[in-house]
MDAnalysis code that builds the backbone (N, CA, C; Angstrom):
import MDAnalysis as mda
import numpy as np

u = mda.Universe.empty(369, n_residues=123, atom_resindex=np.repeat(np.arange(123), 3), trajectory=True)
u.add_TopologyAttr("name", ["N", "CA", "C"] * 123)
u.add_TopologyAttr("resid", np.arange(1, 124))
u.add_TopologyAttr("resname", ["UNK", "UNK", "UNK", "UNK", "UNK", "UNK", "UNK", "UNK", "UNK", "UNK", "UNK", "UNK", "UNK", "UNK", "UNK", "UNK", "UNK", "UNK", "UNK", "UNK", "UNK", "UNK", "UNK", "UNK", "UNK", "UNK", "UNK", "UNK", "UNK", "UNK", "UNK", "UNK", "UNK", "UNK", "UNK", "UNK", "UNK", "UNK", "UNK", "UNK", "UNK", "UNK", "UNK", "UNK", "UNK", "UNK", "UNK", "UNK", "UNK", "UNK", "UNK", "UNK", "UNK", "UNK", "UNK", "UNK", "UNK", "UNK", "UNK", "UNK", "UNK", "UNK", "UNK", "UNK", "UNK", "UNK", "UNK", "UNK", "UNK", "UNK", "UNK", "UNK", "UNK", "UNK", "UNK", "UNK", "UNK", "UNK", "UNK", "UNK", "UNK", "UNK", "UNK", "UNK", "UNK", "UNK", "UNK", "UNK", "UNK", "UNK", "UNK", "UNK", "UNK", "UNK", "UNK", "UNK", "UNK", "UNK", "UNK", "UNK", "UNK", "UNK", "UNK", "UNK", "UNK", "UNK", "UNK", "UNK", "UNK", "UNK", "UNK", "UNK", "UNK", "UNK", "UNK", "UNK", "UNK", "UNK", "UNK", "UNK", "UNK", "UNK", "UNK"])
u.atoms.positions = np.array([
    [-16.567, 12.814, 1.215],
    [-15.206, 12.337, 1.375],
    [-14.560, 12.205, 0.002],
    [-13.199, 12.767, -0.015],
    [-12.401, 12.655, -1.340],
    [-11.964, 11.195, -1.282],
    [-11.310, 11.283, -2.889],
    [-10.716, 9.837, -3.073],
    [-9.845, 9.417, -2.308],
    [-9.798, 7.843, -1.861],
    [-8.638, 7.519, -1.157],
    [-7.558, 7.304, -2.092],
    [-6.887, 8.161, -1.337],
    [-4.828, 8.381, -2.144],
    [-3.466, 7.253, -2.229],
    [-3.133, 6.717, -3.123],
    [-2.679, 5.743, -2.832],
    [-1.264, 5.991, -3.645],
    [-0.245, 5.714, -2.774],
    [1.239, 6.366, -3.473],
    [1.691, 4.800, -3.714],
    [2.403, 4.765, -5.087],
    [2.862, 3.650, -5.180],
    [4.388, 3.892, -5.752],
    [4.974, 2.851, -5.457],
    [6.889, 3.214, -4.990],
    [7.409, 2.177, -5.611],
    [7.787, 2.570, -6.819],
    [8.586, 1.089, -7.481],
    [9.454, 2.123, -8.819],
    [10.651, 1.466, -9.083],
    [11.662, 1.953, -10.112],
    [11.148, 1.435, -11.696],
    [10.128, 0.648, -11.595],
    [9.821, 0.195, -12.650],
    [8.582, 1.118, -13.497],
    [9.027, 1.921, -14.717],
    [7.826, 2.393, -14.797],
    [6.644, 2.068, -15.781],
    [7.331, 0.537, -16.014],
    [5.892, 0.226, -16.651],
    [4.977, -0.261, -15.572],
    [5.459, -0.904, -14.548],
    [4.868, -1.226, -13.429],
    [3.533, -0.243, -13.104],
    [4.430, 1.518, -12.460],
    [3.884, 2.227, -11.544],
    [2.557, 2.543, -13.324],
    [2.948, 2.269, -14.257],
    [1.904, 3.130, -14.894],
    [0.994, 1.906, -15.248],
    [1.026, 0.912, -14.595],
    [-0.177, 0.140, -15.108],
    [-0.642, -0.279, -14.026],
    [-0.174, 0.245, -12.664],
    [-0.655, -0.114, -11.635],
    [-1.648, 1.307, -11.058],
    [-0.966, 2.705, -12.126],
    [-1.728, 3.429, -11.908],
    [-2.891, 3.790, -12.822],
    [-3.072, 2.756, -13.793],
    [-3.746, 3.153, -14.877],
    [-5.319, 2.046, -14.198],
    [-4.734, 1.261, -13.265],
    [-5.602, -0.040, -12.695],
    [-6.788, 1.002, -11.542],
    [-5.859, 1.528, -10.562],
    [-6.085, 2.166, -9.618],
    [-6.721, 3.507, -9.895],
    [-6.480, 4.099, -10.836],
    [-6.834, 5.431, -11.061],
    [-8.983, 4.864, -11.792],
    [-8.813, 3.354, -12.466],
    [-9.730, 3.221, -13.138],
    [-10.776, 2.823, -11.962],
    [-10.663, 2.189, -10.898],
    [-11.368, 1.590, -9.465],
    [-11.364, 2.848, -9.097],
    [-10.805, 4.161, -9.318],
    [-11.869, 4.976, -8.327],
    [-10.397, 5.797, -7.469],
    [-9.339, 5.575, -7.113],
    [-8.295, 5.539, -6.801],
    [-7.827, 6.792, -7.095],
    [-7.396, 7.599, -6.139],
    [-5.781, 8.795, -6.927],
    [-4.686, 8.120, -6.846],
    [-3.652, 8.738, -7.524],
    [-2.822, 8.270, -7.853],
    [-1.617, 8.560, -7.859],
    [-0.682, 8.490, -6.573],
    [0.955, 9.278, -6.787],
    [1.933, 8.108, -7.419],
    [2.922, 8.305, -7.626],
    [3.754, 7.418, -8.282],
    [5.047, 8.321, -7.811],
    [6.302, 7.089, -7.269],
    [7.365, 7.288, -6.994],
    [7.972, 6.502, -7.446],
    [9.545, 6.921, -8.321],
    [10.436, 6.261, -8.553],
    [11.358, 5.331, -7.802],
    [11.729, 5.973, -6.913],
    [12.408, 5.975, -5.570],
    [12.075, 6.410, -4.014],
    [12.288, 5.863, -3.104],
    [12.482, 6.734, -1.898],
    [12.221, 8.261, -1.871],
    [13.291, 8.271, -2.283],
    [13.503, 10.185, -2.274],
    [12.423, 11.275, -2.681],
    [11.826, 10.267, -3.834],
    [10.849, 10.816, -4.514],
    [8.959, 10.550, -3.331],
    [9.145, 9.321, -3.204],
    [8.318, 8.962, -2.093],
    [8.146, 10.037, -1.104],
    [9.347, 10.586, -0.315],
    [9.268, 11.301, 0.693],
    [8.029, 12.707, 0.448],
    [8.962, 13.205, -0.805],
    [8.564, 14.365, -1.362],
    [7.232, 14.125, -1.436],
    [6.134, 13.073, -1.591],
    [4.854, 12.725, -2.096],
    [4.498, 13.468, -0.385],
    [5.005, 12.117, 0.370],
    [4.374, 12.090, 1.707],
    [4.485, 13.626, 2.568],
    [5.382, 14.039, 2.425],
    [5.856, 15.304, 3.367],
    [5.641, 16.727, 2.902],
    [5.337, 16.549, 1.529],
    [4.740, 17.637, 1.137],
    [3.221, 17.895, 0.515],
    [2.558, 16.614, 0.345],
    [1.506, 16.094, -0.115],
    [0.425, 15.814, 0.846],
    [-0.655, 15.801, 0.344],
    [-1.761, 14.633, 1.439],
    [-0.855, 13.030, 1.442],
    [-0.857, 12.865, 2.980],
    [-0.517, 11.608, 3.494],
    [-1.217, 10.737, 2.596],
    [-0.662, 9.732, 2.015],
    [-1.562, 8.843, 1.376],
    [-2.331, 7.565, 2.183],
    [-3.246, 7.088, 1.495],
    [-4.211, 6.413, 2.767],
    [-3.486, 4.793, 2.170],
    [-2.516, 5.064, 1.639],
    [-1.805, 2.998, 1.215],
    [-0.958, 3.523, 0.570],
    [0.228, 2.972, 0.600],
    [1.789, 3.151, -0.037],
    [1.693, 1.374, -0.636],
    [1.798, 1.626, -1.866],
    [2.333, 0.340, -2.270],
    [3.589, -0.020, -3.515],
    [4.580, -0.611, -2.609],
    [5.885, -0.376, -2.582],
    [6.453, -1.719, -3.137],
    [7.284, -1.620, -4.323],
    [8.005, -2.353, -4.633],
    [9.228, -2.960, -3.977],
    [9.581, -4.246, -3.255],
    [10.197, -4.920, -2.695],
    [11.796, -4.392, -3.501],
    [12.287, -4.707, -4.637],
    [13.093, -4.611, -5.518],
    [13.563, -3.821, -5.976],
    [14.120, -2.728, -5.463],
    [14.351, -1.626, -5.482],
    [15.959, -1.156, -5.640],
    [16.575, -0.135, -6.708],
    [18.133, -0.189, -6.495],
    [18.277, 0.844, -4.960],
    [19.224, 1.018, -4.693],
    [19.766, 1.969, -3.327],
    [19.417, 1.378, -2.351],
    [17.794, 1.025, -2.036],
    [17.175, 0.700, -0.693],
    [16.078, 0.327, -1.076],
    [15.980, -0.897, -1.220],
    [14.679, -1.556, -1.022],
    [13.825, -1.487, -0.340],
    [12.761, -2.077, -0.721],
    [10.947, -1.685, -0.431],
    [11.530, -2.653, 1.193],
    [11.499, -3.130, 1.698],
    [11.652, -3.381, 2.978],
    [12.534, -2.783, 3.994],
    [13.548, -2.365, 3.336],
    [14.121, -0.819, 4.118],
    [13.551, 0.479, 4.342],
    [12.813, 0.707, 2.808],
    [11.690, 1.604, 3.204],
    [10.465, 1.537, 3.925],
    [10.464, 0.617, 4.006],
    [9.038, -0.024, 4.798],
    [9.368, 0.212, 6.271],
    [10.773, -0.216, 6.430],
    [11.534, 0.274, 8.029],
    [11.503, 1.279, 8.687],
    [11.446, 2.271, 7.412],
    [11.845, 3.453, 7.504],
    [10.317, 4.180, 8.187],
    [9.399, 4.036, 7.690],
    [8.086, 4.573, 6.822],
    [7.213, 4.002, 8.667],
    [7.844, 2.559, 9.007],
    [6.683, 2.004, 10.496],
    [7.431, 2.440, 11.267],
    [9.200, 3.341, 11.708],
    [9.390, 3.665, 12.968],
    [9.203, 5.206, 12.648],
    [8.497, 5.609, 12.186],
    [8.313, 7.425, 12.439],
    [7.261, 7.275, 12.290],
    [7.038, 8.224, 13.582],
    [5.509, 8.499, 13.956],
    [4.219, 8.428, 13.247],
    [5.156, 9.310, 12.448],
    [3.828, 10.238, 11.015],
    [3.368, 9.306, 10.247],
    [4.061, 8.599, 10.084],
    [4.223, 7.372, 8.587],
    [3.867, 5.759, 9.456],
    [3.788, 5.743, 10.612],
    [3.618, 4.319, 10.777],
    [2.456, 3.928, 10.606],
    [1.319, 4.709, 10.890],
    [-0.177, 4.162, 10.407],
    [-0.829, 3.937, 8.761],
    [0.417, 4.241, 7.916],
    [-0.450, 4.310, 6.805],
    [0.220, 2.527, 6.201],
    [-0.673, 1.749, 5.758],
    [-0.371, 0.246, 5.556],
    [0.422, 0.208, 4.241],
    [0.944, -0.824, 4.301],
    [2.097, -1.237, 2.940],
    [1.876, -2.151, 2.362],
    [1.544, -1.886, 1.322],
    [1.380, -3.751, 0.200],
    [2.081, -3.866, -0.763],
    [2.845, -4.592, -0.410],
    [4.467, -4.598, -1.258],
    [3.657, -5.240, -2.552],
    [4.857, -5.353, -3.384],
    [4.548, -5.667, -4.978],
    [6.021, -6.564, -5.256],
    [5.883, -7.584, -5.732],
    [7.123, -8.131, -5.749],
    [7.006, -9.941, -6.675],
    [8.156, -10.345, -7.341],
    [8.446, -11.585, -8.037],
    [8.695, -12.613, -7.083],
    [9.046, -12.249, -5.958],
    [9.473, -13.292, -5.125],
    [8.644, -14.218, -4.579],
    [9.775, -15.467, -4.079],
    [8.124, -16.708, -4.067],
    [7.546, -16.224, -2.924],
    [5.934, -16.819, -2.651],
    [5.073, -16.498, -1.936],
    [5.283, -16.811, -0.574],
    [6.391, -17.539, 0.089],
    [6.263, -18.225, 1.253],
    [7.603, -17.048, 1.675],
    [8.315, -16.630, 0.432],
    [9.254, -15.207, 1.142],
    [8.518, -14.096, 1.345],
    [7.788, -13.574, 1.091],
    [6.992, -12.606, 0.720],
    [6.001, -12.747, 2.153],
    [5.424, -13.841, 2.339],
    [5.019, -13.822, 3.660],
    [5.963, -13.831, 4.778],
    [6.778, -14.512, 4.599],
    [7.773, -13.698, 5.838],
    [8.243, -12.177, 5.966],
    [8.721, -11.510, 4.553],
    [8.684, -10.591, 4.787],
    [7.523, -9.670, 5.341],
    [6.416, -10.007, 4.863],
    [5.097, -8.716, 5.754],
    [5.203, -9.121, 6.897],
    [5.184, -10.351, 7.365],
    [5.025, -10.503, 9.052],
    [6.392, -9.538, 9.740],
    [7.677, -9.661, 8.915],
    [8.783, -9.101, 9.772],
    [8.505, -7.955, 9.702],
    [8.194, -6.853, 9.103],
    [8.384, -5.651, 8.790],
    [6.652, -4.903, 8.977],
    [5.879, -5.996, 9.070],
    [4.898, -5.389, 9.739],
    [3.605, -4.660, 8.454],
    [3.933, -5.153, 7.392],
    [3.430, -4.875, 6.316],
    [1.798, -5.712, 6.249],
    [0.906, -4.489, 5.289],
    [-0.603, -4.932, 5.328],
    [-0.566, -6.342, 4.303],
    [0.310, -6.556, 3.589],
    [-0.269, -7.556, 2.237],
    [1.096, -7.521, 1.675],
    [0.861, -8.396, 0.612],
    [1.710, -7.925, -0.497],
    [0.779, -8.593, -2.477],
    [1.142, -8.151, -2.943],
    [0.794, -8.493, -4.378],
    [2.149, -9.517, -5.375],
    [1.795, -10.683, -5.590],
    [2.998, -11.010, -6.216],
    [2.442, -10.716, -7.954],
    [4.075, -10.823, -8.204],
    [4.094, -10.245, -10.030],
    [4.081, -11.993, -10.444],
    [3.582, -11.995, -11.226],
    [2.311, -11.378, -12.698],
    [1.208, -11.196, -11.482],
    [0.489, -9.774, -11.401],
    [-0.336, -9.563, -11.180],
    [-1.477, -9.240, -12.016],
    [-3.122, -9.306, -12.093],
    [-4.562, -8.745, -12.947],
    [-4.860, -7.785, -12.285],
    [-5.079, -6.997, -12.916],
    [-5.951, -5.995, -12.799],
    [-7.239, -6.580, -10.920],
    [-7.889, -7.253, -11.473],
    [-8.857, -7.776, -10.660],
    [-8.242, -7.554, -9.031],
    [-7.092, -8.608, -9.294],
    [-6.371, -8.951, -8.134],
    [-5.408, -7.751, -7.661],
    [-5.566, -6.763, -8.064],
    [-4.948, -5.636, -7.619],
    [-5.651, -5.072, -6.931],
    [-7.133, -4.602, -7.491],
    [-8.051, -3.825, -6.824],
    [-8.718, -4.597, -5.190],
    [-8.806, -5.908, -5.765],
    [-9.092, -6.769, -4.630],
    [-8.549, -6.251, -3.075],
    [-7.124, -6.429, -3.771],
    [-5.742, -6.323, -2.396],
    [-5.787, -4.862, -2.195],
    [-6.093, -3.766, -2.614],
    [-6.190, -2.995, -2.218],
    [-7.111, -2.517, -1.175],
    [-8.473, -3.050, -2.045],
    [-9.679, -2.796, -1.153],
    [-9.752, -3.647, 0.259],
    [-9.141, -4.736, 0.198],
    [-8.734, -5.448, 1.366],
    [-8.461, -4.410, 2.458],
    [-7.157, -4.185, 1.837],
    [-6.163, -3.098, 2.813],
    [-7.525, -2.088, 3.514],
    [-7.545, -1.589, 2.748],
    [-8.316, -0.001, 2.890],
    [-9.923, -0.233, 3.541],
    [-10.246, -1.737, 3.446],
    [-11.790, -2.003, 3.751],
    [-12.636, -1.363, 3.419],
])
């Protein structure tokens, strides 16, 4: 079995590169999206990734619009979401319960606690 693929979706790119520098080091591949748009292009032309983890904070359409987007189509509703986000922890849990999301990671995130929440997700 190949590596499990993990697309991560945030405008920030010190973020996506230290979240891919975390992930790529646990064993992890690694897509990185700026935006949506760019996201799509991963998913629809790419191997489906086995975890999207998506920045809440997003300009145009936020990580919970995309998250909307991503659980009512078919193709895209089985793969889990672990948002990434500053917001306090008791919003952040409301948001995964509404939108149906696996987790989320709040910022300042470690290294440690990244791989953790991932491997959670992915078991």
């Amino acid at each position: 079995m190949g590596k499990q693929r993990i697309l991560v979706i945030d405008d920030d790119e010190t973020i996506t590169s230290l979240l891919q520098g975390i992930l790529e080091w646990a064993g992890f591949e690694v897509c990185i999206a700026g935006n949506a748009a760019e996201a799509n292009r991963h998913i629809w032309e790419g191997a489906k990734p086995s975890l999207i983890v998506l920045d809440l904070m997003m300009p145009f359409l936020s990580g919970d619009k995309v998250a909307g987007i991503y659980k009512g189509n078919e193709a895209t509703r089985d793969i889990p979401i672990l948002y990434i986000s500053g917001k306090p922890e008791s919003e952040l849990q409301t948001i995964v319960r509404e939108t149906g999301a696996a987790g989320y990671l709040q910022k300042p995130f470690g290294a440690a606690k990244v791989v953790d929440a991932v491997r959670a997700v992915l078991g």
